[in-house]
Structure formats: C-alpha cells, structure tokens
PAZAPA-4460 file (N, C-alpha, C; in steps of 0.05 Angstrom, whole numbers, plus 32768, in hexadecimal, padded with zeros to 4 digits):
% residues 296
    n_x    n_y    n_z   ca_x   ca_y   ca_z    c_x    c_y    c_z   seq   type   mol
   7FCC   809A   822A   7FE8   809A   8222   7FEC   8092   8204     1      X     A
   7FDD   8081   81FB   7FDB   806F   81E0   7FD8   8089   81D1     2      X     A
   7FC3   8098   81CD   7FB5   80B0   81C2   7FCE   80BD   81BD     3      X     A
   7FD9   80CD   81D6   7FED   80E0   81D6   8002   80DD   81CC     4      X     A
   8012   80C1   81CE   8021   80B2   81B8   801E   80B5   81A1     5      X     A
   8004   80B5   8192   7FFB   80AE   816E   8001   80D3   8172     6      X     A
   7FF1   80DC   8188   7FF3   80FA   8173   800C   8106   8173     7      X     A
   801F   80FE   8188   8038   810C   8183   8048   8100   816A     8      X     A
   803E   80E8   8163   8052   80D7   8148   8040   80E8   813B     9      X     A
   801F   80EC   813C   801A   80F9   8118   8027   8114   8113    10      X     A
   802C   8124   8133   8032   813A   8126   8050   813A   8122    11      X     A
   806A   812A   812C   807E   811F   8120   807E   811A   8106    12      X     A
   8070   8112   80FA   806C   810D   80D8   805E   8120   80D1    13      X     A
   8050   8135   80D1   8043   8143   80C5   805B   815B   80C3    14      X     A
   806C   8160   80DC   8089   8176   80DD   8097   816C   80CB    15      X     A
   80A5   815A   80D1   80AD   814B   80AD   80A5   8147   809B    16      X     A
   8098   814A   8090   8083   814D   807A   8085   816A   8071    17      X     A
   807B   8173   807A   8078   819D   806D   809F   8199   806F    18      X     A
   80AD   8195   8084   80BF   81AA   8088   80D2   8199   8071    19      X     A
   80D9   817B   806B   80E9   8172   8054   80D9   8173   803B    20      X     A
   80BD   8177   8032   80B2   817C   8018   80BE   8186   8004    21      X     A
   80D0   81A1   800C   80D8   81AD   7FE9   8100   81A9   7FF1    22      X     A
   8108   81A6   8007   812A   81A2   8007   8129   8184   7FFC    23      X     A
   8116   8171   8000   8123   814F   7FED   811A   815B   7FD3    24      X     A
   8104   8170   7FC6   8103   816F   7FB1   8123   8179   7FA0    25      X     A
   812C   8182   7FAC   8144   818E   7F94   815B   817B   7F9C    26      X     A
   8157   815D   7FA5   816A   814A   7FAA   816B   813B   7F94    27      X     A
   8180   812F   7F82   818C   811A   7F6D   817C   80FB   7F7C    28      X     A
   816C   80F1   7F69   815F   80DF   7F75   8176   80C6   7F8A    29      X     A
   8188   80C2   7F8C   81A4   80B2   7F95   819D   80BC   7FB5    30      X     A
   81A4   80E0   7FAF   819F   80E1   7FD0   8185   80E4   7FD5    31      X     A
   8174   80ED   7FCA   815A   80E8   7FD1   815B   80D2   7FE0    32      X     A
   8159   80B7   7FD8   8157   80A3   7FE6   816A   809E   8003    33      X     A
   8186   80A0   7FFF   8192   80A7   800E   818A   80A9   8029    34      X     A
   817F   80C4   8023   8176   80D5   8038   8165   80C8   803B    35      X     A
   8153   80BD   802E   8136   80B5   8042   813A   808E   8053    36      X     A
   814D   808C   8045   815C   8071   8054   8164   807F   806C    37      X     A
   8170   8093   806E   817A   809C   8085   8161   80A5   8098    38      X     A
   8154   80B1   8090   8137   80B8   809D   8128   80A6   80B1    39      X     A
   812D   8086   809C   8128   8072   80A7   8133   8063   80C1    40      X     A
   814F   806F   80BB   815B   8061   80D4   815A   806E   80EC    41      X     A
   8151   8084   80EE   815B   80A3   80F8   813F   809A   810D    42      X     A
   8123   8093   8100   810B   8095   810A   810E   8078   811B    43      X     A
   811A   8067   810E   811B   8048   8114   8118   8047   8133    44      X     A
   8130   8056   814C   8134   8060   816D   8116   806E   8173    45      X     A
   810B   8077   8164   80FE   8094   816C   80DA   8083   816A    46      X     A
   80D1   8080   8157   80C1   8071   815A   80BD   804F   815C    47      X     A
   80BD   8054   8179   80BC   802E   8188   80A8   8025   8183    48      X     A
   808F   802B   8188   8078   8018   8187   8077   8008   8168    49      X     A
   807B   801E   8153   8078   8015   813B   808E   7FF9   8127    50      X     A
   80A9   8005   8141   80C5   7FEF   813D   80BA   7FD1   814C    51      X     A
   80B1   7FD4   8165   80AA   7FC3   8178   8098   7FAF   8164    52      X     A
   8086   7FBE   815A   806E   7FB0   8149   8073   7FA1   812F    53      X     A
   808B   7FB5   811B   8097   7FAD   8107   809F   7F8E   8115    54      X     A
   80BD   7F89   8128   80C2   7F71   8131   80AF   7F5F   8135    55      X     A
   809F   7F68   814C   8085   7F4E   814C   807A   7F46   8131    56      X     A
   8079   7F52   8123   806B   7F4A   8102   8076   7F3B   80F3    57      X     A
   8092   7F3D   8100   80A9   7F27   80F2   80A7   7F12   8102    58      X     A
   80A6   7F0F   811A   80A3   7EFA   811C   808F   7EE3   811E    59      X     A
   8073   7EF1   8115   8067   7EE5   80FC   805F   7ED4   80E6    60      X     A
   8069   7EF0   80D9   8067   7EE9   80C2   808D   7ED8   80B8    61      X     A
   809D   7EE1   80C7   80BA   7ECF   80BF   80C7   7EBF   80D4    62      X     A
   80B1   7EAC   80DF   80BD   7E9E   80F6   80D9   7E91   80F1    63      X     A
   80D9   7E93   80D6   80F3   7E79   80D2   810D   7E91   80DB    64      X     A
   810C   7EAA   80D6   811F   7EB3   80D9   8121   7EB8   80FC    65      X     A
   814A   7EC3   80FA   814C   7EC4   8116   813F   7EDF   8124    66      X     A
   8145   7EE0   813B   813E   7EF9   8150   8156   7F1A   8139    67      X     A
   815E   7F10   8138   8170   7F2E   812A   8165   7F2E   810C    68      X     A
   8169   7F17   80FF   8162   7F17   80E6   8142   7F2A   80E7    69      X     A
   8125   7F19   80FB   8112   7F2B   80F5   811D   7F4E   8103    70      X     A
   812E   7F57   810A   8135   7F6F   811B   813D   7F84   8100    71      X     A
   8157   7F6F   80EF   8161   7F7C   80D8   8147   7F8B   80C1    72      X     A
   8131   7F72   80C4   8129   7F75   80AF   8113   7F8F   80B7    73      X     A
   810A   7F89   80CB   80F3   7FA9   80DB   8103   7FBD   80D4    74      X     A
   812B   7FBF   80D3   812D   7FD9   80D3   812C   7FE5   80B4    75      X     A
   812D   7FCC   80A6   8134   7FCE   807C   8114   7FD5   8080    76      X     A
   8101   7FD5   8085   80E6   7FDA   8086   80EC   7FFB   808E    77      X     A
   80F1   7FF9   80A2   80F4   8020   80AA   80FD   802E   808E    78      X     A
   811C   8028   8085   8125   8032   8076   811B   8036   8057    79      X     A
   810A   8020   8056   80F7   8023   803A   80E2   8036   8038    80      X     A
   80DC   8035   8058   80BD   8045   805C   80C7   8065   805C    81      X     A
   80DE   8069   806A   80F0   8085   8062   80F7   8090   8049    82      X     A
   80F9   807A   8039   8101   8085   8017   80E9   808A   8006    83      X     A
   80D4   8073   8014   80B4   8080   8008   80B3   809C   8013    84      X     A
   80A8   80A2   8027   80A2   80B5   8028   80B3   80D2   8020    85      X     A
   80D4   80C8   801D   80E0   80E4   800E   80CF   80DF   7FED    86      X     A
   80CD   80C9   7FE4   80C9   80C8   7FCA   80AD   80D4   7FC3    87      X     A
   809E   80D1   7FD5   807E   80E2   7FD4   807F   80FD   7FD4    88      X     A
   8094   810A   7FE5   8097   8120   7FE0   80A1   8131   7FD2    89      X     A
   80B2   8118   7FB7   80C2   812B   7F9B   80A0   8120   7F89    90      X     A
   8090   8117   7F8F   8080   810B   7F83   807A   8127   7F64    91      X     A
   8080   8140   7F6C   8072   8151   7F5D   8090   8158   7F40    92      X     A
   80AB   814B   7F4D   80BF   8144   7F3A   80AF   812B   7F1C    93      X     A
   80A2   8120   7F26   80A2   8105   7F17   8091   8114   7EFA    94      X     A
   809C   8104   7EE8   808B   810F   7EC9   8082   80F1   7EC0    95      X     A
   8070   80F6   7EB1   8062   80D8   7EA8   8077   80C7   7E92    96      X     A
   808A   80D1   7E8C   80A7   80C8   7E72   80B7   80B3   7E8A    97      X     A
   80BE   80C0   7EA3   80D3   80BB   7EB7   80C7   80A1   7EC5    98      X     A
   80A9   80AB   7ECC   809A   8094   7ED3   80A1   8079   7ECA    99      X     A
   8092   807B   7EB0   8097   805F   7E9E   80B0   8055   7E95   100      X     A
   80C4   805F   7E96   80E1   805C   7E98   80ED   8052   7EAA   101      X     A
   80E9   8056   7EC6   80F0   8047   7EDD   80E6   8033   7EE7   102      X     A
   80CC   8023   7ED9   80BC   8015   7EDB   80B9   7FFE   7ED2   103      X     A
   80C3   7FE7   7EDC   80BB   7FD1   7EC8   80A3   7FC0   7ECD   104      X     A
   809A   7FB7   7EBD   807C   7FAA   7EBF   807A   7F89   7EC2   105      X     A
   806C   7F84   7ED7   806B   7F65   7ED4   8047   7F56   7ED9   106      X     A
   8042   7F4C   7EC0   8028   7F4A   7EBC   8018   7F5F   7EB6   107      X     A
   801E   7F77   7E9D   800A   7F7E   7E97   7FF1   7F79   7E86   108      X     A
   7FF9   7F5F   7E77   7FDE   7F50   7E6D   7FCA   7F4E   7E83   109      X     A
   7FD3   7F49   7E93   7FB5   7F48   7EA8   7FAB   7F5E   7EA8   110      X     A
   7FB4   7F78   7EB1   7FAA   7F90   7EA5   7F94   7F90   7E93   111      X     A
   7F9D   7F83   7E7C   7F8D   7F86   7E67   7F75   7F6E   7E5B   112      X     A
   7F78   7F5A   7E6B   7F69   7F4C   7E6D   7F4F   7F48   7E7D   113      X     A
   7F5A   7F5C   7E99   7F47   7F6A   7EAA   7F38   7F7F   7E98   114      X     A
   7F42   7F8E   7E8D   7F31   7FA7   7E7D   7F1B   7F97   7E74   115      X     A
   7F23   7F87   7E66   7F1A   7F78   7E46   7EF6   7F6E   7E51   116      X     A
   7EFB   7F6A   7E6C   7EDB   7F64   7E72   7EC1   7F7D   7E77   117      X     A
   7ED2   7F95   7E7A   7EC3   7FA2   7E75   7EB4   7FB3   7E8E   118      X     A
   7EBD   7FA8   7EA3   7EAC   7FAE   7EBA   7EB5   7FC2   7ECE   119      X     A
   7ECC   7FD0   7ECC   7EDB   7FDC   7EDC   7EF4   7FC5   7EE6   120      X     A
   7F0A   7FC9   7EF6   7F1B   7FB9   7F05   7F17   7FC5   7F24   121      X     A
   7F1C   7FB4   7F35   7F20   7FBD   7F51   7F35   7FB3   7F52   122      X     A
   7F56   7FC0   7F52   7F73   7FB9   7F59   7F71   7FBF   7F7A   123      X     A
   7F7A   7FA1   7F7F   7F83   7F9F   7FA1   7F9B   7F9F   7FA8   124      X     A
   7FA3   7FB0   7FAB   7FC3   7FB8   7FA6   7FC5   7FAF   7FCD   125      X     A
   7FDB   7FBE   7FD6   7FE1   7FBD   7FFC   7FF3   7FD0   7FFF   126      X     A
   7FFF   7FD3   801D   8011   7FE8   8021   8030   7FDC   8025   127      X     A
   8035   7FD4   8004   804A   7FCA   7FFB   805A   7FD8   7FEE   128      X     A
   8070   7FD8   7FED   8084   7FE8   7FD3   8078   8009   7FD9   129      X     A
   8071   8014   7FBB   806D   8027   7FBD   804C   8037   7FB0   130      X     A
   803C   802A   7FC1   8027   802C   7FB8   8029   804E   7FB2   131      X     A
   802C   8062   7FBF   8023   8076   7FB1   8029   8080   7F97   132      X     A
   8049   8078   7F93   8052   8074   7F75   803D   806A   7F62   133      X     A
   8035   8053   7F60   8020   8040   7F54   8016   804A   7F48   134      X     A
   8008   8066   7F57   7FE8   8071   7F45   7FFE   8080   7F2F   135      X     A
   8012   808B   7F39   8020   80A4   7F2B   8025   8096   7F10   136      X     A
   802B   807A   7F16   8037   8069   7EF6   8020   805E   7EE6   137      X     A
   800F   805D   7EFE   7FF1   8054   7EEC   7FE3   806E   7ED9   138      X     A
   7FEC   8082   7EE1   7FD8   809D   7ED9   7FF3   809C   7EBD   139      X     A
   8002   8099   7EBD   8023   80A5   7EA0   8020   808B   7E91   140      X     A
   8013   8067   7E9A   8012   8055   7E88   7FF3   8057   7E7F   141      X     A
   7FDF   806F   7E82   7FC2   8073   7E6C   7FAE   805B   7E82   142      X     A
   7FBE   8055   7E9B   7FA4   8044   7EA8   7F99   8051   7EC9   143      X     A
   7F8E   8062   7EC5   7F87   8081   7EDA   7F77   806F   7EEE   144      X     A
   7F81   806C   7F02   7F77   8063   7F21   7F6C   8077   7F38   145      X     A
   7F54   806D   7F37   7F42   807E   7F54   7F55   806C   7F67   146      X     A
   7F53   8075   7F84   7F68   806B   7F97   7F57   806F   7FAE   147      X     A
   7F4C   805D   7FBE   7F3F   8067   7FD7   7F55   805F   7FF1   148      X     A
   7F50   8079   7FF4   7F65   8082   8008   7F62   808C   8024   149      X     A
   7F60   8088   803C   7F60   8096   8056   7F70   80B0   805C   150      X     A
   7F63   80BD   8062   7F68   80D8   8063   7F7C   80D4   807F   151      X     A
   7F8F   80EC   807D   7FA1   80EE   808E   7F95   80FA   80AC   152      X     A
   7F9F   80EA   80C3   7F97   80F8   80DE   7F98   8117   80E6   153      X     A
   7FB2   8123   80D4   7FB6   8144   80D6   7FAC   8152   80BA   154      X     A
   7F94   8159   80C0   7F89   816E   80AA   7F96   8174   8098   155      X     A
   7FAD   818A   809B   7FC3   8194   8087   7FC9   8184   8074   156      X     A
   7FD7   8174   8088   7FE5   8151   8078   7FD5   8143   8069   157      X     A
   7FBB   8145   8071   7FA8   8137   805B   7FA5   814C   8042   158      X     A
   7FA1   8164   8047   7F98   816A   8030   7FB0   8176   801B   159      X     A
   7FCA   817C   8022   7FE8   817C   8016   7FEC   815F   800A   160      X     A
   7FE0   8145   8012   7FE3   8128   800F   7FD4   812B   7FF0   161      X     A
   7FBD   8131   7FFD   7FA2   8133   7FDE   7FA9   813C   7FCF   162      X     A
   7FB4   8154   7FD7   7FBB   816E   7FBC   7FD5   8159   7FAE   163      X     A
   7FEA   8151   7FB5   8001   8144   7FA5   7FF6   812F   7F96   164      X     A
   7FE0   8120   7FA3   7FD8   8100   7F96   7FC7   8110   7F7F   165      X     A
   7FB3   8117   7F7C   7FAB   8128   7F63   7FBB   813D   7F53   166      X     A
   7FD2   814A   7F59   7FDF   814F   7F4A   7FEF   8139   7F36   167      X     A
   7FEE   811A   7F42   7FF8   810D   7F31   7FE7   80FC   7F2C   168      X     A
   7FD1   8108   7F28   7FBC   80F6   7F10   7FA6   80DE   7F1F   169      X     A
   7FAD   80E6   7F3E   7F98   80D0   7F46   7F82   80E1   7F52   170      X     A
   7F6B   80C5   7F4D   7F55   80D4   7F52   7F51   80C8   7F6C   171      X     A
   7F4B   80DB   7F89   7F45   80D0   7F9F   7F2C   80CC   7FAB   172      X     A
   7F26   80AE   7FBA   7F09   80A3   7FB6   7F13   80A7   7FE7   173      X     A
   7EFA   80B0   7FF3   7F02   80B4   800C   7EFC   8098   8014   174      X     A
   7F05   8092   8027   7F00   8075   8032   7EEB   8073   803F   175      X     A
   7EE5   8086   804F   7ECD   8086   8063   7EAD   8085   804C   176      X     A
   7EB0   8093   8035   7EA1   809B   8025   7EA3   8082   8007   177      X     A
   7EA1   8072   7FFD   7EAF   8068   7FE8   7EA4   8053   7FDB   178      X     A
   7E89   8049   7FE1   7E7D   8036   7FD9   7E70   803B   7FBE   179      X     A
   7E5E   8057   7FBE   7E57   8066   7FAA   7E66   8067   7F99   180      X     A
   7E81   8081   7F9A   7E90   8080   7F7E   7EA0   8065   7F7A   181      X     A
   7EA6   8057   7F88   7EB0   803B   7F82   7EA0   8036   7F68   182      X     A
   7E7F   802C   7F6F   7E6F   801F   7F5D   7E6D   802F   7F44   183      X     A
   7E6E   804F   7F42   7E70   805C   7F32   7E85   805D   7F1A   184      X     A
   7E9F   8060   7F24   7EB7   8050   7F14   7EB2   8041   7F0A   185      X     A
   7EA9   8027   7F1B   7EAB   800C   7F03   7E9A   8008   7EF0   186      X     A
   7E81   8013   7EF9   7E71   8022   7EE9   7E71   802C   7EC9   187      X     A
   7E89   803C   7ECA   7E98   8047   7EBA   7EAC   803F   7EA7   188      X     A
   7EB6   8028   7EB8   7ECC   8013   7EAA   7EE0   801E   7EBA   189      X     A
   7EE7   802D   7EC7   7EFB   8033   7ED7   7F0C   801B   7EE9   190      X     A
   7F21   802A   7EF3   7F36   8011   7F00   7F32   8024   7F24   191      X     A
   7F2E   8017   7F38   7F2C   8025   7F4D   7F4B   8005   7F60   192      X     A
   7F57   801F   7F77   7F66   800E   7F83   7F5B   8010   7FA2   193      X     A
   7F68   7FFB   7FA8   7F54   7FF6   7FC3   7F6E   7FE2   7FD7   194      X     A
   7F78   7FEF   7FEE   7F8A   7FE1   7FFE   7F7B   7FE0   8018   195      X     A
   7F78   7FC5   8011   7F65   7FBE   802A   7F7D   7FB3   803D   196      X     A
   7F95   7FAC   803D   7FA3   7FA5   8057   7FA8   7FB1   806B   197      X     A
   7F92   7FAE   8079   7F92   7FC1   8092   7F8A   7FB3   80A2   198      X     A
   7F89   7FB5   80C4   7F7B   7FA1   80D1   7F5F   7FA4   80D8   199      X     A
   7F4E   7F92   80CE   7F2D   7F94   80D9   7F27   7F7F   80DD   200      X     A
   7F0A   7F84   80E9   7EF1   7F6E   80FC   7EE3   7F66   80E8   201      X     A
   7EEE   7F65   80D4   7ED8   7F62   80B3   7EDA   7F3E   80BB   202      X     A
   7EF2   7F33   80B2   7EEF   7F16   80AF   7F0B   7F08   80B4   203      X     A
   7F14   7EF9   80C0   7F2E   7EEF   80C5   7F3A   7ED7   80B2   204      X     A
   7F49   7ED7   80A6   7F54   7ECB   808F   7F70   7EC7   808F   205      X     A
   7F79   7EB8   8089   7F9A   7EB4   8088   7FAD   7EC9   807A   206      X     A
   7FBA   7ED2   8080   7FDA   7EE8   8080   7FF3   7EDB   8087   207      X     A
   7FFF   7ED4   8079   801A   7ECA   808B   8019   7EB1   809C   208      X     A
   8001   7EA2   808D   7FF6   7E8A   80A4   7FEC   7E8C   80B6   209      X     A
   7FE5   7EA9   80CC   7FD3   7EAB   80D6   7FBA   7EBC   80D4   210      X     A
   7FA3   7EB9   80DF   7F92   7EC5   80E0   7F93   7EEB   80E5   211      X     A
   7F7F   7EF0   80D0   7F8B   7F12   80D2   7F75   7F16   80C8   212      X     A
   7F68   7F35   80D4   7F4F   7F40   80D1   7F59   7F50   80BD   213      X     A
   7F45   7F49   80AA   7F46   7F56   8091   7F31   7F5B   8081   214      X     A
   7F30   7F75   8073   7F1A   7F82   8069   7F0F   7F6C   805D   215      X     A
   7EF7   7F71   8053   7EE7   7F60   8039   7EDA   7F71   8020   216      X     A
   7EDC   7F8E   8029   7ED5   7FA0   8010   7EDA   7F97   7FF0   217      X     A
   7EE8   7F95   7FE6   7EFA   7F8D   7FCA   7EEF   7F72   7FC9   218      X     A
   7EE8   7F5B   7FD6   7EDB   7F45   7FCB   7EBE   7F47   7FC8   219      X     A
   7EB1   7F5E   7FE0   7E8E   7F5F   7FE3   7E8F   7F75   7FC5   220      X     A
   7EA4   7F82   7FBB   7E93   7F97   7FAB   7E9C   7F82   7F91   221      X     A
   7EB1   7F6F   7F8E   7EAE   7F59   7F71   7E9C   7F4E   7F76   222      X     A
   7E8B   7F41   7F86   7E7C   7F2C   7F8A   7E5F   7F44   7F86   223      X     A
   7E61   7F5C   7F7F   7E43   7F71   7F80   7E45   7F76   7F5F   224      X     A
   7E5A   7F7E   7F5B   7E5F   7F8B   7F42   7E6C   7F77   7F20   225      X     A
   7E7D   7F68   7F33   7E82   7F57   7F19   7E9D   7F58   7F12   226      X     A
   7EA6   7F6B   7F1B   7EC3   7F7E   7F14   7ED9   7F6C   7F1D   227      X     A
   7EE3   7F66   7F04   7EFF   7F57   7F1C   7F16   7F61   7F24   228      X     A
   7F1C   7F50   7F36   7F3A   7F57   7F4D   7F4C   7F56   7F42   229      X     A
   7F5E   7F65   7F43   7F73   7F62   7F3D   7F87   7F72   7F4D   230      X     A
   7F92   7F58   7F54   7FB1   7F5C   7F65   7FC8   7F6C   7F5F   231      X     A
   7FD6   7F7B   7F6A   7FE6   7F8A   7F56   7FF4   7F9E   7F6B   232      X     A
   800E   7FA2   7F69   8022   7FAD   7F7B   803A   7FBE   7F6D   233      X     A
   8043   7FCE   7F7F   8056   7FE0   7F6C   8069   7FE1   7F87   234      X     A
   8080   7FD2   7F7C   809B   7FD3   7F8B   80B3   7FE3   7F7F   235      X     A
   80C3   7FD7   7F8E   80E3   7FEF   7F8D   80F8   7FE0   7F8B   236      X     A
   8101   7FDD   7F72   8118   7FC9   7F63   8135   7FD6   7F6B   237      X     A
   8137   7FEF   7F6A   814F   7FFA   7F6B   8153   8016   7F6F   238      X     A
   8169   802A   7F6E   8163   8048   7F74   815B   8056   7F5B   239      X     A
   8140   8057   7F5C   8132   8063   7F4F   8113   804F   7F38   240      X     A
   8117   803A   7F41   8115   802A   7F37   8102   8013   7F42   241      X     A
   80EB   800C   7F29   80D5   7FFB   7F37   80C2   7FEE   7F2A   242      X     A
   80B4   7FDA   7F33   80AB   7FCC   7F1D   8093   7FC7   7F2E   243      X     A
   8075   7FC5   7F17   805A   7FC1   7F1A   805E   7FA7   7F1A   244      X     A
   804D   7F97   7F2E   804C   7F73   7F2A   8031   7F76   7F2D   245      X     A
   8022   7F70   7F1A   8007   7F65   7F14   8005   7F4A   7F12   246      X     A
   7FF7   7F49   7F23   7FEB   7F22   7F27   7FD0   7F1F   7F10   247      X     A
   7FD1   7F08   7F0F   7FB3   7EFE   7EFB   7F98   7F09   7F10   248      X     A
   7F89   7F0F   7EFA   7F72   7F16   7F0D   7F61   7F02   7F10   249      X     A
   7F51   7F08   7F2B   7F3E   7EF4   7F37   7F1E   7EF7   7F2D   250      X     A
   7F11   7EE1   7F25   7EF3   7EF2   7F16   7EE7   7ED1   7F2B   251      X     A
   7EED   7ECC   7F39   7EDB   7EBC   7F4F   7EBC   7EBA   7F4E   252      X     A
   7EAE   7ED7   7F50   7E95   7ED9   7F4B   7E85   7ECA   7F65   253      X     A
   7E6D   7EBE   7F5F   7E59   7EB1   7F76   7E6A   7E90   7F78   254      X     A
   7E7D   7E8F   7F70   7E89   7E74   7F72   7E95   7E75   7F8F   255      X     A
   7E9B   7E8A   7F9A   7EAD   7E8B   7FB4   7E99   7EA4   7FC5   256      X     A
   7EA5   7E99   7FDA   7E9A   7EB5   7FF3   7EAB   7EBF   7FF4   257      X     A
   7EA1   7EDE   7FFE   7EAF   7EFB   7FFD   7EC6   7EF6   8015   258      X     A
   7EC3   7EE3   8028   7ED4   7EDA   8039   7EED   7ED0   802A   259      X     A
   7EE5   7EBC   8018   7EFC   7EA4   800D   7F0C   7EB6   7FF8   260      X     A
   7EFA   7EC8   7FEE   7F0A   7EDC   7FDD   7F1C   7EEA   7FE8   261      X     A
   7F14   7EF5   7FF8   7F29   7F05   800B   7F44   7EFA   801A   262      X     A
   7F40   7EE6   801C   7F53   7ECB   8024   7F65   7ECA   800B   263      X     A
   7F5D   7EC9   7FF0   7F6E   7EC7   7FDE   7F7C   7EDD   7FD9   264      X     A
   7F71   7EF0   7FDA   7F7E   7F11   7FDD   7F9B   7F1B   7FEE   265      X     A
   7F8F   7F03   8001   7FAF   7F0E   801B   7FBE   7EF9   8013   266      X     A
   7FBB   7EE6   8001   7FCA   7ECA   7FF7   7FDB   7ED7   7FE2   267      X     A
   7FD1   7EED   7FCC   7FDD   7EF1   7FBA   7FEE   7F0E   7FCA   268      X     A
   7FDF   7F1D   7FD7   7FF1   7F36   7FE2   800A   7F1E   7FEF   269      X     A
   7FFF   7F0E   7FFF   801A   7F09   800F   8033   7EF6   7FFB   270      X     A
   802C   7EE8   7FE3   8035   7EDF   7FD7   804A   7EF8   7FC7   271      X     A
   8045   7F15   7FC7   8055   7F29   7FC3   806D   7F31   7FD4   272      X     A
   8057   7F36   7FEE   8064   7F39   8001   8088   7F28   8005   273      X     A
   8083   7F0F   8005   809A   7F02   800B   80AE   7F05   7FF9   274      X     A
   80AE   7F0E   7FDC   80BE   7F1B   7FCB   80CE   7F36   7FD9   275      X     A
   80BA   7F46   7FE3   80CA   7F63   7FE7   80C3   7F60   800C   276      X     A
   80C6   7F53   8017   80BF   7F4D   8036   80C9   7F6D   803D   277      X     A
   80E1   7F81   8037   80E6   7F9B   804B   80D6   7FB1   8040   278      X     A
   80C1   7FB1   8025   80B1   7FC1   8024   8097   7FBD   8020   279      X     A
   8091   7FB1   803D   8078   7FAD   803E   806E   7FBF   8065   280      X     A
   805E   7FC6   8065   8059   7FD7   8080   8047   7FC1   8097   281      X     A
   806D   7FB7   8097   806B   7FAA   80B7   8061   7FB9   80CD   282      X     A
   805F   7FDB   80C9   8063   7FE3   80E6   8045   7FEB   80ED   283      X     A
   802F   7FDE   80DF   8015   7FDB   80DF   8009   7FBD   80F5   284      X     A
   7FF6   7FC5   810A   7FEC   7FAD   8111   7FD9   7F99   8101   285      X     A
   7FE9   7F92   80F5   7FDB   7F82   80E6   7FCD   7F6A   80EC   286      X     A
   7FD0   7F67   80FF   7FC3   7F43   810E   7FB4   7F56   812F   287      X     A
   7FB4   7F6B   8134   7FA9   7F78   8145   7F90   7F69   8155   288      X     A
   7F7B   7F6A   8140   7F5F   7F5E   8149   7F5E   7F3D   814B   289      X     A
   7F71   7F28   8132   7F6E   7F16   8137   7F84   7F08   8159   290      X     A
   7F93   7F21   8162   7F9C   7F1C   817F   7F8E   7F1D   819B   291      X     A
   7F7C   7F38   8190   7F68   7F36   819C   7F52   7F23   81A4   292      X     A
   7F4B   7F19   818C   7F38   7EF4   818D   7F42   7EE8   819B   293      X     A
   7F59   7EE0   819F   7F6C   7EC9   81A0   7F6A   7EBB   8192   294      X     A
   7F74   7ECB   8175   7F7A   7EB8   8161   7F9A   7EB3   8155   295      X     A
   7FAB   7EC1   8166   7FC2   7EAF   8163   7FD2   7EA6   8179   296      X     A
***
C-alpha cells in the first residue's frame, strides 16, 4: 500500500510538472507566486501522509507552540513548497542581472575567506528556502557550484529536472556516484554543495534537540581533504525576493570527529531554520530512523 501511495504522489507531481511548465512561465512574478501559494493549499487535503508528517515535525521541533499554531505552520510550509516549485519552473525566465538584483547577501566574506585557503569549499546548504534558486545566484555572482543531487523517481522528471539545472549554470554531481568528482572539484579549487538533511543510519546527532539520523558525508570528506564547510542557505524575503545567509566557515580539521562535526552542521542548519521555520521541508521524515531506535 506504502509503494502504491509514493507512486501515485510521484506521478501526481510529475502531471504537474510537464502540464504547468510553460502556462506559469508567461505569469508576472506577483501571480506566479500566487498561484503556487494556491497550489500549496490546493495539495495541502490531497496529500495526507506528507501534512500528517509536516504536523508531527512540529511538534518536535516547536513543542512550545499550540496544537493549531504547529497545524498553521505545516500549512505556510505547503504554500512555500508550492511557490518553489512554480518558481523552478520560470527558472529558464531568470537572467544573471535579475538574479543579483533580487538578492541580498548576508556574510559574503566568508565566501571569500573560504576561497582564500585554497582547497576547494564544501557548502552544506539543506532543504531550506530556495535551494534550487541558490545555484542559479551562485552561477550570475562568478561563484559556479557543482550540486550533488538525487535523481528524480520518474525518469522524464529527472532528466527535464537536469536539463533546467544546467541550463542555469549548475554543474550536476549524481548522488549515488559522487565521491570521485567531489574530490576532483576540490581538487580544482572548486565550490561543490552538498544537502545532507535527509534521514540516515550514518550517525544520530541532535536536530531540534532531538536525536536524528544524519548523514556524515560533508564532515568525512573535510576531515579527508582539508576543504572547509561552509554553511550557507538561500531564503525568500519577499515576492520576488531573497537573500543568501552564509555562516562562518568551519575548518575543525583532526581536532573533532566526523560525528561532532556533523552535530555542528545541524546546529548551524537548525540555527537557520528557526529564522524561516515555513520554508524549511517539514514534510520529510526526518527523525524516521532515530524513532525507529527508540530514540525519542
């Protein structure tokens, strides 16, 4: 039943996808959004498991709030995740002038302080704000990001996905595949991004105060290569409108384990998080495996 569930939601999103691709493109960015707020609410009834899950996440990660308050906030989560995805699909509207224009920057000395060592950067960005925007502003501000990315469950969708993200300047690293050109990039001096918030059996570390299985990739490849971390997120200030928050970067080294690193990683993502709490992707199990332990 679980199975038949995911594939009728992937192919739900994959019909929306082809069939709104070029009618949001000739939308005034106002209703663009609009519409994909509406999208949001529209899907909010239709897909339960993912609403059901959003709530539990709130209550969580926002115990202090009430039973409606975490309800309100799962649905401002739908409605953000609806305006992303109309906004991915004018993605081929965007010019690198418009980019940097709508954009305001916070902490890009770290940026450049990260360069300055020489070794490549590994940015640990999450599935916050508007990560796929990010690469588009990183490729129009002269700082070109490889992106390792999971390929989509519906073929088509994956490779219509690929074709848009390289049309705007990113280079895509596969997830299954990625340890190689990882090391290669940094190699290079290159900047590679890496969103490890997802749920895994890697190592359990604090999120929101509790325990959450979470990757360790991004601390085992600083702790191989030398390359530092750097934290860094791209949210949504207003209609049309958004700003890079770059954190100081982490150069830890053999002083910490790839564990304790990674611990500081979901310290600084979640230290974001609580700034923009409705665009961040509650409707992910994110404490999945550490429920499974009985670890909360």
């Amino acid at each position: 039943m679980k199975s038949r569930r995911n594939r009728i939601n992937t192919a739900i999103g994959s019909v929306l996808f082809k069939a709104l691709r070029f009618p949001v493109v000739i939308m005034p960015e106002g209703l663009a959004e609009k519409f994909g707020a509406g999208l949001g609410n529209a899907l909010w009834p239709v897909f339960r498991k993912q609403r059901e899950r959003a709530i539990y996440n709130m209550g969580i990660a926002f115990p202090e709030l009430s039973a409606d308050e975490q309800r309100a906030l799962a649905k401002k989560v739908f409605r953000h995740f609806g305006m992303m995805a109309i906004d991915f699909l004018r993605a081929g509207k965007r010019n690198p002038e418009k980019m940097l224009a709508t954009t305001e920057i916070e902490g890009w000395e770290n940026v450049e302080a990260a360069a300055a060592l020489g070794k490549g950067i590994l940015v640990v960005t999450g599935h916050l704000g508007n990560w796929e925007r990010f690469g588009h502003w990183g490729t129009a501000k002269g700082w070109p990001l490889a992106v390792v990315a999971r390929e989509a469950n519906d073929a088509g969708l994956n490779a219509l996905a690929t074709q848009m993200r390289e049309q705007a300047g990113l280079e895509i690293i596969s997830r299954g595949d990625a340890v190689r050109p990882i090391l290669k990039k940094l190699k290079e001096k290159g900047t590679v991004a890496i969103l490890p918030d997802q749920n895994s059996e890697e190592c359990y570390v604090p999120f929101f105060g509790k325990p959450a299985g979470t990757v360790m990739g991004p601390a085992v490849l600083h702790i191989r290569t030398g390359a530092p971390l750097l934290p860094a997120y791209y949210v949504k200030v207003g209609v049309g409108k958004y700003r890079a928050v770059i954190l100081p970067m982490m150069t830890p080294g053999a002083s910490k384990t790839a564990e304790e690193i990674t611990a500081d990683l979901n310290l600084a993502l979640e230290s974001v998080v609580r700034r923009y709490p409705d665009q961040y992707l509650w409707l992910h199990d994110r404490w999945r495996s550490a429920r499974a332990k009985g670890l909360l």
